[in-house]
C-alpha positions, 0 to 999 in steps of 0.5 A: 172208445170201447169195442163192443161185440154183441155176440161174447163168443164171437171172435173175429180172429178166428173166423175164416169166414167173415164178409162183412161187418159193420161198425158204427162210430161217431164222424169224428174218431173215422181219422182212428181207423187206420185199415179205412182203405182197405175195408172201405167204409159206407155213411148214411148221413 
């Protein structure tokens, strides 16, 4: 699976500022996320 960010000059790591991002993937690749606990997460079925 390939990151993909929409904006090439966005880097995350060096944001300070960050309060929320969304990420989409598919069901079944969620067992991958390994911070899930600490992020949470929402799902629109």
């Amino acid at each position: 699976m390939k990151e993909r960010i929409i904006d090439p000059q966005f880097d995350p790591d060096r944001e300070k500022k960050i309060f929320k991002m969304y990420v989409s993937i598919p069901e079944e690749e969620e067992e991958r996320l390994t911070a899930k606990e600490k992020v949470g997460h929402l799902r629109f079925e």
